[in-house]
Backbone as JSON, one array per atom type, in Angstrom:
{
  "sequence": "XXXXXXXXXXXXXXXXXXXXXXXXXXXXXXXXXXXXXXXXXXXXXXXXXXXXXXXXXXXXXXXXXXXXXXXXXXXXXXXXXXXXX",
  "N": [[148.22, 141.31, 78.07], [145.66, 140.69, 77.0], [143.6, 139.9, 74.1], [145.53, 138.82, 72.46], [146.87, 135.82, 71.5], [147.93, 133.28, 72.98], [150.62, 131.08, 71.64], [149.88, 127.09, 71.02], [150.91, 124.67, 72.86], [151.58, 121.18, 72.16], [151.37, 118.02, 73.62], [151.57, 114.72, 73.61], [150.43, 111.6, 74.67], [150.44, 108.57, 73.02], [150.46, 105.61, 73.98], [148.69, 106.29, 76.57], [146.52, 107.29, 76.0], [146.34, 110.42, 76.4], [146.35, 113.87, 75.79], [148.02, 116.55, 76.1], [147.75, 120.22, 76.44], [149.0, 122.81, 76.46], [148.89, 126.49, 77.3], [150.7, 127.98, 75.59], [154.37, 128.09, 77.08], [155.06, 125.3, 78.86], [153.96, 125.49, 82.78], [154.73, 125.59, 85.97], [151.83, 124.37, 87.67], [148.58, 123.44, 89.05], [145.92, 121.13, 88.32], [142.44, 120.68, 87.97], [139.66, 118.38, 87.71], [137.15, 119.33, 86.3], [135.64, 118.64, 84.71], [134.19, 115.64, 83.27], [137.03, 113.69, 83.07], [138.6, 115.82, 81.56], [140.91, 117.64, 82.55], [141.28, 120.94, 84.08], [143.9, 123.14, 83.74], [145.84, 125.46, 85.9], [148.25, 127.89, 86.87], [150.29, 127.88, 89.51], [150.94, 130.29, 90.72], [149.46, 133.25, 90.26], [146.8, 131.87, 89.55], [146.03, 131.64, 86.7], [144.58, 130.01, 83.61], [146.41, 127.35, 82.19], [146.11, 125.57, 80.64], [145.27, 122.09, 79.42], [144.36, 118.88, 80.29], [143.67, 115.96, 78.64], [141.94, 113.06, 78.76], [141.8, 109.88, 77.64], [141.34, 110.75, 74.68], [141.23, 109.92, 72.16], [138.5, 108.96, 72.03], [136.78, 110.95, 72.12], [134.59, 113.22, 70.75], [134.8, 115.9, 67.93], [132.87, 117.89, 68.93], [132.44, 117.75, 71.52], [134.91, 118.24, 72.37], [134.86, 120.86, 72.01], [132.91, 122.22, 73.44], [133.7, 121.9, 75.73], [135.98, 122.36, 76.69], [137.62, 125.02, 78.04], [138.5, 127.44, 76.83], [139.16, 128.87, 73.74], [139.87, 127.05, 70.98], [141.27, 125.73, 67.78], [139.84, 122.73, 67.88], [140.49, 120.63, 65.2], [143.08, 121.29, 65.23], [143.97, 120.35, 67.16], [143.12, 116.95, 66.88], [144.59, 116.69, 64.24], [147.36, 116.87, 64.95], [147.65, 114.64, 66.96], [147.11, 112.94, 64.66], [144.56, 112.24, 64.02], [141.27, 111.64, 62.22]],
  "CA": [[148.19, 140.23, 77.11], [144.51, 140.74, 76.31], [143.98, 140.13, 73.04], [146.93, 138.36, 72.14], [146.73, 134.38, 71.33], [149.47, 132.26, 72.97], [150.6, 129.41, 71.33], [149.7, 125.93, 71.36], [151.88, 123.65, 73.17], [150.75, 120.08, 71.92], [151.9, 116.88, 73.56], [150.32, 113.37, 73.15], [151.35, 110.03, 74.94], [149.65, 107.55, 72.43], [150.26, 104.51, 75.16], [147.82, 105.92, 77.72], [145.69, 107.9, 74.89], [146.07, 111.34, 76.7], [146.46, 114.99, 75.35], [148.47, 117.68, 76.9], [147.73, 121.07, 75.47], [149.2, 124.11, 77.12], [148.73, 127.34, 76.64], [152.17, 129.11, 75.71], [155.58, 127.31, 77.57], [154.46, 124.89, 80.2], [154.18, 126.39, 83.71], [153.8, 124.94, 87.02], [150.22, 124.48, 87.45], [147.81, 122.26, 89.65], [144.55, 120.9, 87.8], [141.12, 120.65, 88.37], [138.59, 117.94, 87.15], [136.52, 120.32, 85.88], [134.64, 117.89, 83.3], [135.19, 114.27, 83.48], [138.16, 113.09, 82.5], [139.68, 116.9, 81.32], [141.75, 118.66, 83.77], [141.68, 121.98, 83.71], [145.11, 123.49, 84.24], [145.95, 126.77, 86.41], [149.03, 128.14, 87.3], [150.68, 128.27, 91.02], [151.53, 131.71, 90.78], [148.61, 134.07, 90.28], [145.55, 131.15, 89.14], [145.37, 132.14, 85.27], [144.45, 128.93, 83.18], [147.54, 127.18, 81.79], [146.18, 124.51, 79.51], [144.22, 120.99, 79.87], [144.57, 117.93, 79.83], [142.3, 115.22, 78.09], [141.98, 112.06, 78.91], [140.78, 109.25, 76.67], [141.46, 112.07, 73.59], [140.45, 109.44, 71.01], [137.31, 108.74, 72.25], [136.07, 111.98, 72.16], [134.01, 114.03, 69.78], [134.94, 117.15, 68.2], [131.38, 118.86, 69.36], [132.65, 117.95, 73.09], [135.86, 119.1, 73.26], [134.77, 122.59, 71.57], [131.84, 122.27, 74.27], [134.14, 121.38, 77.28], [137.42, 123.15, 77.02], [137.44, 126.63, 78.86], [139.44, 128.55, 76.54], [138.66, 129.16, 72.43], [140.48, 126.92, 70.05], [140.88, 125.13, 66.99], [139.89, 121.56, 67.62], [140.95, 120.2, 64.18], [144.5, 121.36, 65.62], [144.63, 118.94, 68.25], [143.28, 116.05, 65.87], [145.73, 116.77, 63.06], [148.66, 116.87, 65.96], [147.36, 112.84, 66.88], [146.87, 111.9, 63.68], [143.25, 111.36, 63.88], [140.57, 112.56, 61.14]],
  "C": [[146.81, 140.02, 76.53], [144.36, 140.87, 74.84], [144.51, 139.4, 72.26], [146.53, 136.63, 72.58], [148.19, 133.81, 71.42], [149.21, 131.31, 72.38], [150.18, 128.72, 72.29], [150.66, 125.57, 71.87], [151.64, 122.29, 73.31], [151.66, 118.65, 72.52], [151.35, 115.32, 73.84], [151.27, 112.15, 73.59], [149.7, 109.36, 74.43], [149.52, 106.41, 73.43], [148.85, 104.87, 75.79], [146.21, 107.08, 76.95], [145.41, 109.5, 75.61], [146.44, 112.59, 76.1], [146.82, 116.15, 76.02], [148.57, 118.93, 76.27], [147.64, 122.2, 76.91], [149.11, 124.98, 76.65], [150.49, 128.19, 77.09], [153.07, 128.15, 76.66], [154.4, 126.82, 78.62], [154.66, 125.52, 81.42], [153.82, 125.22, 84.88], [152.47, 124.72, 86.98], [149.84, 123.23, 88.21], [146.75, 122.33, 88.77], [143.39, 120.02, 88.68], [140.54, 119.75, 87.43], [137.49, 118.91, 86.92], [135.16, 119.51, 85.1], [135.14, 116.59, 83.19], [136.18, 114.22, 82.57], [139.09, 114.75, 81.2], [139.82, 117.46, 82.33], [142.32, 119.94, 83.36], [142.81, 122.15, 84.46], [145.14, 124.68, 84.96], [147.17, 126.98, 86.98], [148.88, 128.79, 88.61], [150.2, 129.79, 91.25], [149.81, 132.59, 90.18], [147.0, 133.42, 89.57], [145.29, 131.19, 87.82], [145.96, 130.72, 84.95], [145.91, 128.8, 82.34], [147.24, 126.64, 80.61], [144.83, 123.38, 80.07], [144.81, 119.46, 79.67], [143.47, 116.49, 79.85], [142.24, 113.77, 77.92], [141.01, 111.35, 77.84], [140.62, 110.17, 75.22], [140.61, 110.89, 72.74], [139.29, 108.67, 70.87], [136.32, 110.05, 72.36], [135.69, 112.74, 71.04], [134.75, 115.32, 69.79], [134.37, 118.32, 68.92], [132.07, 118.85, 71.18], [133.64, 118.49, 73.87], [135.29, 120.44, 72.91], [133.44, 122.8, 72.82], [131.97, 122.89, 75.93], [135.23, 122.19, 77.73], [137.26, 124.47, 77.02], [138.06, 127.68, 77.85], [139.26, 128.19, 74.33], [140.03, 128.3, 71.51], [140.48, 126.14, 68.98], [141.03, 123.46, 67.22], [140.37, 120.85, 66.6], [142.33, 120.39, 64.48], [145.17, 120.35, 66.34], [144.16, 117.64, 67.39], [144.44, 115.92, 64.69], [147.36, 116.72, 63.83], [148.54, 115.03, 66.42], [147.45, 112.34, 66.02], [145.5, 111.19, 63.39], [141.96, 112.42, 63.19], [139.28, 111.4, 61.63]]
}
């Protein structure tokens, strides 16, 4: 799969202002505080990163998630999926 860009999988509970962004179908997975308040994701089954999840999303800069999150993507994706410019 090197190479090869899984989808996004974008889901957003506005109530508690958090951001669930998987990479490709959700998977089992335990997470890691990694960076306050994002949890990196990793799947059960052989440790490869799943996704994240981002607490407090609309308090956060673009510069920090592109800073913070382990894995290459288009920030403006996950804003435009919230609704927030």
């Amino acid at each position: 799969m090197k190479g090869r860009r899984r989808k996004l999988v974008l889901n957003y509970d506005r109530d508690h202002d958090v951001l669930y962004v998987s990479l490709g179908a959700p998977k089992p997975s335990y997470a890691d505080e990694d960076i306050d308040g994002i949890l990196v994701r990793r799947t059960f089954d052989g440790d490869r990163l799943s996704g994240v999840t981002i607490m407090d999303f609309s308090m956060r800069s673009k510069k920090e998630l592109q800073e913070r999150i382990p894995f290459k993507l288009n920030v403006d994706e996950l804003y435009d999926f919230v609704g927030k410019r």
